[in-house]
PQR file of N, CA, C, O and H, with PARSE charges and radii, in Angstrom:
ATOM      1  N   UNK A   1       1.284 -27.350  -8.550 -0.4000 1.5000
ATOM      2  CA  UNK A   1       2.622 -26.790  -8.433 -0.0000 2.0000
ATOM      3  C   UNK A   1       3.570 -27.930  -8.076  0.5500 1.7000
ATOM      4  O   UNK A   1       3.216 -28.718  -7.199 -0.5500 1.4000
ATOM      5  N   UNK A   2       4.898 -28.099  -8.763 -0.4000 1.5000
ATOM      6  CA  UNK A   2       5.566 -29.202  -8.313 -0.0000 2.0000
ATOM      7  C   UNK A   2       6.013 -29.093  -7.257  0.5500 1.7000
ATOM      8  O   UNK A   2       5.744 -28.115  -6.559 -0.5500 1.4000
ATOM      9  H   UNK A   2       5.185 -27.458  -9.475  0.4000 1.0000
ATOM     10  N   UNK A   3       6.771 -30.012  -6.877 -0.4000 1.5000
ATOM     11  CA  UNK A   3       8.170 -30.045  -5.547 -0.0000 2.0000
ATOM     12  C   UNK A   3       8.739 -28.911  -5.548  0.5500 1.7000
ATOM     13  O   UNK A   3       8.733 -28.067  -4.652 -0.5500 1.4000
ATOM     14  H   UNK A   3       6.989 -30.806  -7.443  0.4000 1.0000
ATOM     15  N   UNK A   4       9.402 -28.870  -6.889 -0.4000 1.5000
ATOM     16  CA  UNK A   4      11.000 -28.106  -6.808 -0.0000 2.0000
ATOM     17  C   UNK A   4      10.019 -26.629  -6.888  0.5500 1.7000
ATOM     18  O   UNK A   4      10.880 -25.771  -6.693 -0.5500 1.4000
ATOM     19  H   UNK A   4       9.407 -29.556  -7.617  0.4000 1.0000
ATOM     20  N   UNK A   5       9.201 -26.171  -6.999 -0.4000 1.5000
ATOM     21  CA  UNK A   5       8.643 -24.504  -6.998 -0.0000 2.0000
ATOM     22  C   UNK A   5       7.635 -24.227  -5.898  0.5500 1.7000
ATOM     23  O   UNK A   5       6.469 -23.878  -6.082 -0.5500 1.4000
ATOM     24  H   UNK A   5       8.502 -26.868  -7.157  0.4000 1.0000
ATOM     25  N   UNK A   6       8.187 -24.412  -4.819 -0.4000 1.5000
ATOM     26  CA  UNK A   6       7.254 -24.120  -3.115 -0.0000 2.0000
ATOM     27  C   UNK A   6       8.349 -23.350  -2.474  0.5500 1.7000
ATOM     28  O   UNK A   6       9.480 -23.507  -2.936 -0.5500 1.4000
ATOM     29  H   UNK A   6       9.134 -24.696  -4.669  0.4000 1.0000
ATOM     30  N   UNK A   7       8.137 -22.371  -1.266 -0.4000 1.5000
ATOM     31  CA  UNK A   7       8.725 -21.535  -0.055 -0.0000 2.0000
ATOM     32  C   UNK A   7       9.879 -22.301  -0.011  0.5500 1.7000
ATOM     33  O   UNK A   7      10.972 -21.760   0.153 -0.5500 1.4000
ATOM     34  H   UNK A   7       7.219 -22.244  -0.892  0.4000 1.0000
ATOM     35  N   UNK A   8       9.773 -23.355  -0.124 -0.4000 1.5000
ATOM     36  CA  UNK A   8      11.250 -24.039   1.094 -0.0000 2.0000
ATOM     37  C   UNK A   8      12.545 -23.800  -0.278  0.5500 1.7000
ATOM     38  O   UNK A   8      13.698 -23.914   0.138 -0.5500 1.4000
ATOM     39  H   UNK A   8       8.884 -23.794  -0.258  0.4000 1.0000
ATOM     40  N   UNK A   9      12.410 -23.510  -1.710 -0.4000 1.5000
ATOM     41  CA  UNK A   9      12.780 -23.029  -2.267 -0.0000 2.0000
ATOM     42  C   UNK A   9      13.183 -21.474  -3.127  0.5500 1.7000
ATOM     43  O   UNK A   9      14.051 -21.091  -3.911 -0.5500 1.4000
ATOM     44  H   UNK A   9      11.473 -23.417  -2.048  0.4000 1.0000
ATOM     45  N   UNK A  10      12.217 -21.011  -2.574 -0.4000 1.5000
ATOM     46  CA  UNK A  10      12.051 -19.980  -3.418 -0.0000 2.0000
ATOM     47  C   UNK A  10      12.827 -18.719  -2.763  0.5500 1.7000
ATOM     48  O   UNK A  10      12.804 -18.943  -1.553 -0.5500 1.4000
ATOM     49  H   UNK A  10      11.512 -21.322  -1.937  0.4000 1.0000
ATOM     50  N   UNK A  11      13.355 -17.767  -2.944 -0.4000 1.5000
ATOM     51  CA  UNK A  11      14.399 -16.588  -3.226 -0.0000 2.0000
ATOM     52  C   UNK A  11      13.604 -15.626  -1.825  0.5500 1.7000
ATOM     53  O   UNK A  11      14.063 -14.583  -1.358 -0.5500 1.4000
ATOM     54  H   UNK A  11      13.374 -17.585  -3.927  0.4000 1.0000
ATOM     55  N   UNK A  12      12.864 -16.032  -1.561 -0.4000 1.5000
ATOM     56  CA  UNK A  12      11.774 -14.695  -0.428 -0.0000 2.0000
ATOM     57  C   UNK A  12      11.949 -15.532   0.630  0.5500 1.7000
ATOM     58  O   UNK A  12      11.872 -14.940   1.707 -0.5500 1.4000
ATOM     59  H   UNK A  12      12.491 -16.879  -1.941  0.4000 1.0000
ATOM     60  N   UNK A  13      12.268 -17.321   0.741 -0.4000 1.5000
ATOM     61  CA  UNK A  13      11.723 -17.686   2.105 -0.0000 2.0000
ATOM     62  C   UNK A  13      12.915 -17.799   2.837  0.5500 1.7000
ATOM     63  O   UNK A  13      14.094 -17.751   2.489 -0.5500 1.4000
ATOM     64  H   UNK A  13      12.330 -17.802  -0.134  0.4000 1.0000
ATOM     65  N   UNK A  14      12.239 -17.996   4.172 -0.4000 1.5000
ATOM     66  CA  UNK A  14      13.722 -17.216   5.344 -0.0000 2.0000
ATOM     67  C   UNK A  14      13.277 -18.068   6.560  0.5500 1.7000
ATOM     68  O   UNK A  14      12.241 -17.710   7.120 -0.5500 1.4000
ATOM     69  H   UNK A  14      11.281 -18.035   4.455  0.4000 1.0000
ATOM     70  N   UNK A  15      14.163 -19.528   7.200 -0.4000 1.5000
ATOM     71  CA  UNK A  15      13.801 -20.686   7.231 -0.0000 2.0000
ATOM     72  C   UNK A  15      14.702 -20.611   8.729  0.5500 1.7000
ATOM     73  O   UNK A  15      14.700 -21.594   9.470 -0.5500 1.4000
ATOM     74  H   UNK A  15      15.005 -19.819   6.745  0.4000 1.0000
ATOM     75  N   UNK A  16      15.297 -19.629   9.014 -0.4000 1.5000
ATOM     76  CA  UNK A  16      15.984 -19.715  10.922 -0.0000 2.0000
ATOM     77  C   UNK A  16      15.059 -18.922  11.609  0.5500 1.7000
ATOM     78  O   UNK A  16      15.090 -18.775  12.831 -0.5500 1.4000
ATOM     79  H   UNK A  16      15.299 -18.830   8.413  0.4000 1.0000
ATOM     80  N   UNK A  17      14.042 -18.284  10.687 -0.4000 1.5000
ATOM     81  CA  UNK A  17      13.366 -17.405  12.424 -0.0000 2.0000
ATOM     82  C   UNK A  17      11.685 -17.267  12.179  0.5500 1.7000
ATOM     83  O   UNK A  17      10.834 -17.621  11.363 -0.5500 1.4000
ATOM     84  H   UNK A  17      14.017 -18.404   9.695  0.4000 1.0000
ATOM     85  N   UNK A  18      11.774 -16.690  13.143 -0.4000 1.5000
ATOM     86  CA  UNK A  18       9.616 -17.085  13.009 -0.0000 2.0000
ATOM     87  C   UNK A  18       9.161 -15.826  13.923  0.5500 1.7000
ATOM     88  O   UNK A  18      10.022 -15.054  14.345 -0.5500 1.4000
ATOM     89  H   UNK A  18      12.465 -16.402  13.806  0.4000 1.0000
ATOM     90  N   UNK A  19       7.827 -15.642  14.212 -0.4000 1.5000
ATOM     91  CA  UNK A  19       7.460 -14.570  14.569 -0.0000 2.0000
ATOM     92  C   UNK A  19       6.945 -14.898  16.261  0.5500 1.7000
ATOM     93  O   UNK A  19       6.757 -14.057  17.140 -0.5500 1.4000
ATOM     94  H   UNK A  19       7.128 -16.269  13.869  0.4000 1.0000
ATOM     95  N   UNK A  20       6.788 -16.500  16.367 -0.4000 1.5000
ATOM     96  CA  UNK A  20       6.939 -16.942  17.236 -0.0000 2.0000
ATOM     97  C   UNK A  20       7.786 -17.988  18.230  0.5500 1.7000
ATOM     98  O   UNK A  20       8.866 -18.504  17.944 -0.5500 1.4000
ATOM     99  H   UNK A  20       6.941 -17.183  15.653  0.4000 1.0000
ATOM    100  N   UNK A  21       7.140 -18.147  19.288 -0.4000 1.5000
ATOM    101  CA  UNK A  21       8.256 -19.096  20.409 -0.0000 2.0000
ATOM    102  C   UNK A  21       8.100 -20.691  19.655  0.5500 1.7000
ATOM    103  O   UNK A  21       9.124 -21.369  19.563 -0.5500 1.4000
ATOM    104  H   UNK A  21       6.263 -17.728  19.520  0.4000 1.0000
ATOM    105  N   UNK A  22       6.686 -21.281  19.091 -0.4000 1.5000
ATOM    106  CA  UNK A  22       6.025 -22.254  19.025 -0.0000 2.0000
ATOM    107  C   UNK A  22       5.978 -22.188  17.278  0.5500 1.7000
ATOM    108  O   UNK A  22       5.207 -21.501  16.608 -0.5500 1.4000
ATOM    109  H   UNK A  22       5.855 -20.730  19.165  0.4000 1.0000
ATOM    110  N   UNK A  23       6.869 -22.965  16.859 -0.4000 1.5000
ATOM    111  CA  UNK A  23       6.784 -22.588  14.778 -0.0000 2.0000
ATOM    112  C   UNK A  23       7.551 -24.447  14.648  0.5500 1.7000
ATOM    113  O   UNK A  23       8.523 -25.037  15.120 -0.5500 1.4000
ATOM    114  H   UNK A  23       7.496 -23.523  17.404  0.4000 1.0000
ATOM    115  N   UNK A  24       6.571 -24.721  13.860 -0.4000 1.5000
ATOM    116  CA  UNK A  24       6.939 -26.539  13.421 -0.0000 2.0000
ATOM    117  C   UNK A  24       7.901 -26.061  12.447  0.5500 1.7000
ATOM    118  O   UNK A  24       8.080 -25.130  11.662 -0.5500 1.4000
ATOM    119  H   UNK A  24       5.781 -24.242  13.477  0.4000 1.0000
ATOM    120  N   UNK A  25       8.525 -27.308  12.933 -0.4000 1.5000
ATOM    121  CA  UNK A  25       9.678 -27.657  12.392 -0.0000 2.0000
ATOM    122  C   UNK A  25       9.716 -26.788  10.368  0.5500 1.7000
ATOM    123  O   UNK A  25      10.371 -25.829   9.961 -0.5500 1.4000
ATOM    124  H   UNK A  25       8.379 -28.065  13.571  0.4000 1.0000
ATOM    125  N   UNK A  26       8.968 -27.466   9.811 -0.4000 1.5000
ATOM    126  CA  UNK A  26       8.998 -27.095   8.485 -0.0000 2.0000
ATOM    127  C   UNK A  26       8.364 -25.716   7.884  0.5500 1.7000
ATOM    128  O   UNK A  26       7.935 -25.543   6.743 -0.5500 1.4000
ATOM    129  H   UNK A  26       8.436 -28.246  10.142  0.4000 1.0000
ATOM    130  N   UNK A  27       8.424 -24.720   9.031 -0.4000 1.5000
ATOM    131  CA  UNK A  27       7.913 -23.557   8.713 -0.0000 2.0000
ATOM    132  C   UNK A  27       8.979 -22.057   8.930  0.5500 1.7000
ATOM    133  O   UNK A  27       9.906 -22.129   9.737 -0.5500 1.4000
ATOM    134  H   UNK A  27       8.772 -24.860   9.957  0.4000 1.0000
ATOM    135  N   UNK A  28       8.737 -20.751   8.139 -0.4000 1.5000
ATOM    136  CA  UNK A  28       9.529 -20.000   7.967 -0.0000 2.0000
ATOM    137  C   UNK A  28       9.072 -18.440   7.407  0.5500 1.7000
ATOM    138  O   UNK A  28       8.002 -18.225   7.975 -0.5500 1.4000
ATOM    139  H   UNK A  28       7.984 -20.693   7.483  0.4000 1.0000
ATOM    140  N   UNK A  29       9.297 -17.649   6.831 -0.4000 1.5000
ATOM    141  CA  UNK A  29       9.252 -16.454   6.894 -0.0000 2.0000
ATOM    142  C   UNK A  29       9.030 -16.376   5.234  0.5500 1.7000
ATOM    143  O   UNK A  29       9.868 -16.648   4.374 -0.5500 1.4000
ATOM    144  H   UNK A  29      10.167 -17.824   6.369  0.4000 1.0000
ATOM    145  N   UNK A  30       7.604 -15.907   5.034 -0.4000 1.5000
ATOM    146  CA  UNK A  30       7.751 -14.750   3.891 -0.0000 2.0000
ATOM    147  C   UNK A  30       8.508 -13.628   3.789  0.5500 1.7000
ATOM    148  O   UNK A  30       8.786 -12.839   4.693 -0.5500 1.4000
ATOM    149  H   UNK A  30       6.923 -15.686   5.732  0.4000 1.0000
ATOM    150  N   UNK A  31       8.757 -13.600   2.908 -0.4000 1.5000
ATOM    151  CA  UNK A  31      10.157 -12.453   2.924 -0.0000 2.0000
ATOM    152  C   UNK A  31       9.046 -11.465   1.154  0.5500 1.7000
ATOM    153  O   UNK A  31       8.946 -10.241   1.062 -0.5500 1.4000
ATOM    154  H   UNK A  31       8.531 -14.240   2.174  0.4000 1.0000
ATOM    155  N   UNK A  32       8.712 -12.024   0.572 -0.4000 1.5000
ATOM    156  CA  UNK A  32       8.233 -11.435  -0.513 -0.0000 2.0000
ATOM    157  C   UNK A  32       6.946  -9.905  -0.044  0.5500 1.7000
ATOM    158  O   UNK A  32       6.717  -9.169  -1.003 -0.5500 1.4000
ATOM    159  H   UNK A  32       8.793 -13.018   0.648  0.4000 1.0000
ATOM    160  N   UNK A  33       6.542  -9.692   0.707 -0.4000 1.5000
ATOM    161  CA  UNK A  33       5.715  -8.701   1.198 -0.0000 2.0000
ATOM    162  C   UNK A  33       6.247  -7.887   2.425  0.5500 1.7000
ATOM    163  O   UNK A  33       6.907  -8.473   3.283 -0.5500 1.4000
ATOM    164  H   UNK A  33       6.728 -10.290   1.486  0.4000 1.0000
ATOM    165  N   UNK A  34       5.990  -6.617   2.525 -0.4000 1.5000
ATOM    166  CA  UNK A  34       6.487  -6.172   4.064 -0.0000 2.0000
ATOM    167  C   UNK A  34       5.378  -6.864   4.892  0.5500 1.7000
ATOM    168  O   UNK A  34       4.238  -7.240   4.619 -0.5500 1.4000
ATOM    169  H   UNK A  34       5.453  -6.141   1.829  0.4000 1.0000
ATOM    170  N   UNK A  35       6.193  -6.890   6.078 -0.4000 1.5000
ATOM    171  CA  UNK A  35       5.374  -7.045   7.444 -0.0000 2.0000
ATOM    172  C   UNK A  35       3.971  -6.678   7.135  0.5500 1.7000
ATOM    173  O   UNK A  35       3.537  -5.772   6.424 -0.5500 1.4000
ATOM    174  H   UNK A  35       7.119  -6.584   6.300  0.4000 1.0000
ATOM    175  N   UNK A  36       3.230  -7.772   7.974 -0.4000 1.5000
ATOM    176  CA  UNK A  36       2.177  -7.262   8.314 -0.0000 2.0000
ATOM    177  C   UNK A  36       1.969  -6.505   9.674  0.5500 1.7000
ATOM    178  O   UNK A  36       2.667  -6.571  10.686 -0.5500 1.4000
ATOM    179  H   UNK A  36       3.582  -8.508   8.552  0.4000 1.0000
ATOM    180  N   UNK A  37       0.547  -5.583   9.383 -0.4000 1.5000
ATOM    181  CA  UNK A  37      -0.094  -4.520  10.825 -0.0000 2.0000
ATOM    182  C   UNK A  37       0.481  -5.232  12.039  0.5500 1.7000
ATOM    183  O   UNK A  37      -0.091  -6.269  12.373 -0.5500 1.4000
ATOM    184  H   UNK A  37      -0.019  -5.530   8.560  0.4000 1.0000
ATOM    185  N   UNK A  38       1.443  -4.861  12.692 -0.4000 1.5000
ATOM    186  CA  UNK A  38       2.073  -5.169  14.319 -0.0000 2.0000
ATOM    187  C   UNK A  38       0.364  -5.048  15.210  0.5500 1.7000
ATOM    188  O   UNK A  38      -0.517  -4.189  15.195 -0.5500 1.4000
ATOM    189  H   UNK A  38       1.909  -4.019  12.421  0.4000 1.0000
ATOM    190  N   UNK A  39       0.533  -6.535  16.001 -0.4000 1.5000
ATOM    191  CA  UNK A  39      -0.896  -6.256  17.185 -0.0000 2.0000
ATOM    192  C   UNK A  39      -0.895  -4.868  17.708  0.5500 1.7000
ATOM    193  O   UNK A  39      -1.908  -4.261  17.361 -0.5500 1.4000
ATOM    194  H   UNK A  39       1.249  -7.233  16.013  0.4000 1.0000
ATOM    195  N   UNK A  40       0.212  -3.939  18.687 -0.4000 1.5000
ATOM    196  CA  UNK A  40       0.283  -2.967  19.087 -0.0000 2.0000
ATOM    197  C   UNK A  40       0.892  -1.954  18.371  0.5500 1.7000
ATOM    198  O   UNK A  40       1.523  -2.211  17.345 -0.5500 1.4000
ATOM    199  H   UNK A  40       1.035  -4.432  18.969  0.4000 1.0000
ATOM    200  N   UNK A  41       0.748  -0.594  18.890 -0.4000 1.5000
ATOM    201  CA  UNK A  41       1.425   0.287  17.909 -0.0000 2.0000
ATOM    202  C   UNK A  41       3.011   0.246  18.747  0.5500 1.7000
ATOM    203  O   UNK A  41       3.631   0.994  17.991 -0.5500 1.4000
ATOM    204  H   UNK A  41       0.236  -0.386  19.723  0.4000 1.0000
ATOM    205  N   UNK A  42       3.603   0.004  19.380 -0.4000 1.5000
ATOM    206  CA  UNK A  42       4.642  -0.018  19.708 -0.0000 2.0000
ATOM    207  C   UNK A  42       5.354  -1.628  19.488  0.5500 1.7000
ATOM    208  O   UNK A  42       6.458  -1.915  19.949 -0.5500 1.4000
ATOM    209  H   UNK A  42       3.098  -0.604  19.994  0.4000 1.0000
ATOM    210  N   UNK A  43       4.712  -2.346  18.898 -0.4000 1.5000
ATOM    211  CA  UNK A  43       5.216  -3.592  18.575 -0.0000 2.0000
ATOM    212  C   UNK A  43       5.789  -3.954  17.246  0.5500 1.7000
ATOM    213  O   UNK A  43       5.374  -3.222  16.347 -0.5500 1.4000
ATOM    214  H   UNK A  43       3.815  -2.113  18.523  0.4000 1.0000
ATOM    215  N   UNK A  44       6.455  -4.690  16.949 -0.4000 1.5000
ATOM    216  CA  UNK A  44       7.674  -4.500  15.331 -0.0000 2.0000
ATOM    217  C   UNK A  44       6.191  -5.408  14.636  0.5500 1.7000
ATOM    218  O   UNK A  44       5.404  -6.143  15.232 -0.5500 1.4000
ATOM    219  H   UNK A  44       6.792  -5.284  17.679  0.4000 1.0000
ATOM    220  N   UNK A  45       6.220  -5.053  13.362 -0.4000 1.5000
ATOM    221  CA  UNK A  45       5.125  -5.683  12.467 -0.0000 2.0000
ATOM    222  C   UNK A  45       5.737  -7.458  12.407  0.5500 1.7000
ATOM    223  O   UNK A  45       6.732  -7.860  13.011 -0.5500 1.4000
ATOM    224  H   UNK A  45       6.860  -4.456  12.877  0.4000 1.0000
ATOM    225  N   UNK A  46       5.078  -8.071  11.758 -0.4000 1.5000
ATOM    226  CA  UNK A  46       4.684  -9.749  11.857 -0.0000 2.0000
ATOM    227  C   UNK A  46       4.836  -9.954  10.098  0.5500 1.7000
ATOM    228  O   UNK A  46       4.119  -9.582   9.170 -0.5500 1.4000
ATOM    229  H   UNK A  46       4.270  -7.744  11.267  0.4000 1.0000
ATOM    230  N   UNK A  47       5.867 -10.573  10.142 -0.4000 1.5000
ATOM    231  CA  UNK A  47       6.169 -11.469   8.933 -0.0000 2.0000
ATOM    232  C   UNK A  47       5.550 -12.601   8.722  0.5500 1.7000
ATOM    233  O   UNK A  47       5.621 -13.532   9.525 -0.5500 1.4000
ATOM    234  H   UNK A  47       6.449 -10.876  10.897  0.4000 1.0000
ATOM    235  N   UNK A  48       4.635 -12.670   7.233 -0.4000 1.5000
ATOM    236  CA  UNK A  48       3.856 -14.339   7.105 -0.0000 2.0000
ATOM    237  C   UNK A  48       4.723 -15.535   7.209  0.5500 1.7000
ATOM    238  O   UNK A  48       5.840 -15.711   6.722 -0.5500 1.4000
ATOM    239  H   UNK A  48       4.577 -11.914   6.581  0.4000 1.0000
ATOM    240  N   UNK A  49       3.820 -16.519   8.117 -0.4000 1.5000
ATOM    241  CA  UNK A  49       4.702 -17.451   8.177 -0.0000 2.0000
ATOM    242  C   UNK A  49       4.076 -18.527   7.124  0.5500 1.7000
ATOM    243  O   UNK A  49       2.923 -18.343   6.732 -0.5500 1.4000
ATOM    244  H   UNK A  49       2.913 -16.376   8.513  0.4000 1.0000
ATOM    245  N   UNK A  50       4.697 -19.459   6.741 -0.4000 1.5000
ATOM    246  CA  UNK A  50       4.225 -20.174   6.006 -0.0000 2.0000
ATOM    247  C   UNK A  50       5.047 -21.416   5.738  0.5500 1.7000
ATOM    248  O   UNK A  50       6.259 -21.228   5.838 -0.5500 1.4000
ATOM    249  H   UNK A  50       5.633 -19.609   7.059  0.4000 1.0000
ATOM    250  N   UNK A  51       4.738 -22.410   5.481 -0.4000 1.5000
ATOM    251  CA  UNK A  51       5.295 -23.491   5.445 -0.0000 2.0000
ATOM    252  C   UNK A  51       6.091 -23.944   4.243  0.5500 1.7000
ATOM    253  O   UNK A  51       5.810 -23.607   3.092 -0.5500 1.4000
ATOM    254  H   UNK A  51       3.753 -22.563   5.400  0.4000 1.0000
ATOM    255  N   UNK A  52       7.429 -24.983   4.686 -0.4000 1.5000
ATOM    256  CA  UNK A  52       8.106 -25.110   3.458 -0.0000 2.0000
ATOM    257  C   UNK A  52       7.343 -25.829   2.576  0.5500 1.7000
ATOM    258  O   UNK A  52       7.781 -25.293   1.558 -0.5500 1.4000
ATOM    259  H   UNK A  52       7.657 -25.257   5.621  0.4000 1.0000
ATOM    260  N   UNK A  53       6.678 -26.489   2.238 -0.4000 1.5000
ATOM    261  CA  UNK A  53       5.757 -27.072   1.299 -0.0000 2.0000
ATOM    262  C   UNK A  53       4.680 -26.381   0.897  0.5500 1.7000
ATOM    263  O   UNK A  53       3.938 -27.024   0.154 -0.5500 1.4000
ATOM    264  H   UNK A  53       6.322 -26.923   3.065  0.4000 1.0000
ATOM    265  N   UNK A  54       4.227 -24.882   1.234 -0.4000 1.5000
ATOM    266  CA  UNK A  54       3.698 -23.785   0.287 -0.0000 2.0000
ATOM    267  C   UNK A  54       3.786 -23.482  -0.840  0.5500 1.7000
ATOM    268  O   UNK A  54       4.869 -23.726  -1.373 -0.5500 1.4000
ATOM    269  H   UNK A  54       4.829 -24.360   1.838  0.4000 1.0000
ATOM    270  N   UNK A  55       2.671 -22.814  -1.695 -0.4000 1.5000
ATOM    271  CA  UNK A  55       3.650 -21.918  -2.824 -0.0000 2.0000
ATOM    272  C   UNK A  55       2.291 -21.097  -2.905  0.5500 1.7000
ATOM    273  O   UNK A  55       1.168 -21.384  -2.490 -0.5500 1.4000
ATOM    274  H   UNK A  55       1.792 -22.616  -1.261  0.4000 1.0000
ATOM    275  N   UNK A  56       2.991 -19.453  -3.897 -0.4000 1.5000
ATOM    276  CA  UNK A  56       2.185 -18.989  -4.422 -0.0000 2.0000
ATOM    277  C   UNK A  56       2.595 -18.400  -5.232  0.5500 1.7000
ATOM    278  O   UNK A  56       3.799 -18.192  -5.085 -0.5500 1.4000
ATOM    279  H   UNK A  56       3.903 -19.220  -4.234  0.4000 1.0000
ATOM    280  N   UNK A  57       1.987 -17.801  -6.478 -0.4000 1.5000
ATOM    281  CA  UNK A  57       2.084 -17.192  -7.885 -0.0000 2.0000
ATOM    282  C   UNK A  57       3.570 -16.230  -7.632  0.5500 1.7000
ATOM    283  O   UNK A  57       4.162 -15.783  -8.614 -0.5500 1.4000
ATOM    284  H   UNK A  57       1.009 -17.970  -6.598  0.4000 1.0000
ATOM    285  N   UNK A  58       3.967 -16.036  -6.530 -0.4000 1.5000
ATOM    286  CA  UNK A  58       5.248 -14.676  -6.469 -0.0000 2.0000
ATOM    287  C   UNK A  58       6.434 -15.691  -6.220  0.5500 1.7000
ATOM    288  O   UNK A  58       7.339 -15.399  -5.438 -0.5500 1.4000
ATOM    289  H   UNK A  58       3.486 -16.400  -5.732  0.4000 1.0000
ATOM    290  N   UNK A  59       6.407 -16.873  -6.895 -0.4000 1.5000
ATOM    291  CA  UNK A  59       7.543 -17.717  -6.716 -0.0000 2.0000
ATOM    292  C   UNK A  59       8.694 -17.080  -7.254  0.5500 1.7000
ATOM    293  O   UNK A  59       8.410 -16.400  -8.240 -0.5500 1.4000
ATOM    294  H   UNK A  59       5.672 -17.110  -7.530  0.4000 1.0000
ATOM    295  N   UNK A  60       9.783 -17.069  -6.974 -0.4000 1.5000
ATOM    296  CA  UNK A  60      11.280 -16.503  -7.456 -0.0000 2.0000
ATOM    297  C   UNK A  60      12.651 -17.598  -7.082  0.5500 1.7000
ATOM    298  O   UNK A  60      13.257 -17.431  -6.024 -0.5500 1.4000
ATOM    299  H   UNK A  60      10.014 -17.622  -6.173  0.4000 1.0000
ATOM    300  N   UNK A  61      13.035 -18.647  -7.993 -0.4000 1.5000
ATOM    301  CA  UNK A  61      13.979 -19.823  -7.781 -0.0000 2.0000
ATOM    302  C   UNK A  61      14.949 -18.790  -7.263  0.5500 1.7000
ATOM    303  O   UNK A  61      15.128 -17.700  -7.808 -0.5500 1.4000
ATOM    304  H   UNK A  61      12.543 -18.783  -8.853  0.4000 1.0000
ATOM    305  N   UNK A  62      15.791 -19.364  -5.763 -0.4000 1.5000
ATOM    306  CA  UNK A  62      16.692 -19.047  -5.400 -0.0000 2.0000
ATOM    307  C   UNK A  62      18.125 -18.757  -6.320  0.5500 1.7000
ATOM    308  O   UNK A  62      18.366 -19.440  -7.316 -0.5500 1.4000
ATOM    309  H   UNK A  62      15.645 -20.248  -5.320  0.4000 1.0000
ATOM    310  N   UNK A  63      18.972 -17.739  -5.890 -0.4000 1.5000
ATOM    311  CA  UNK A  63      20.072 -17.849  -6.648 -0.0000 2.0000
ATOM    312  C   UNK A  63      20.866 -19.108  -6.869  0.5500 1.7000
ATOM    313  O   UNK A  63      20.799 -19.828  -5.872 -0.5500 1.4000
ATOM    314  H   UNK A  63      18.776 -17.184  -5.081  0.4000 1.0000
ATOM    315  N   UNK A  64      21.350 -19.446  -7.511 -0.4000 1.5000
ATOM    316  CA  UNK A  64      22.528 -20.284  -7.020 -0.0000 2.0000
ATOM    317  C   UNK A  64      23.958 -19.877  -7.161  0.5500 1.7000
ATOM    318  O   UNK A  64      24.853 -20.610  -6.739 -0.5500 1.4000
ATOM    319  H   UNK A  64      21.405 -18.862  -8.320  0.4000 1.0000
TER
END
């Protein structure tokens, strides 16, 4: 997969928030799937995190 077609590009990824306190620098939010199973049942479900230099087959180039 090249450069220009990974997360840190693509139309699903979401690069200001994380699911945790502790998220490196170059990491961010799947946006292409709902949440995953929340640990508790009273807890908000958990968005994949994944790094800007990822990719997978549900790539979608951002608008411009």
């Amino acid at each position: 997969m090249s450069n220009e077609h990974n997360c840190a590009t693509c139309a699903f990824f979401e690069d200001h928030k994380a699911n945790t306190t502790a998220v490196p620098d170059d990491a961010g939010l799947c946006r292409f799937n709902p949440p995953v199973t929340q640990p508790e049942a009273n807890a908000r479900g958990l968005w994949p995190v994944v790094k800007s230099d990822d990719w997978c087959g549900h790539f979608e180039a951002e608008a411009a």
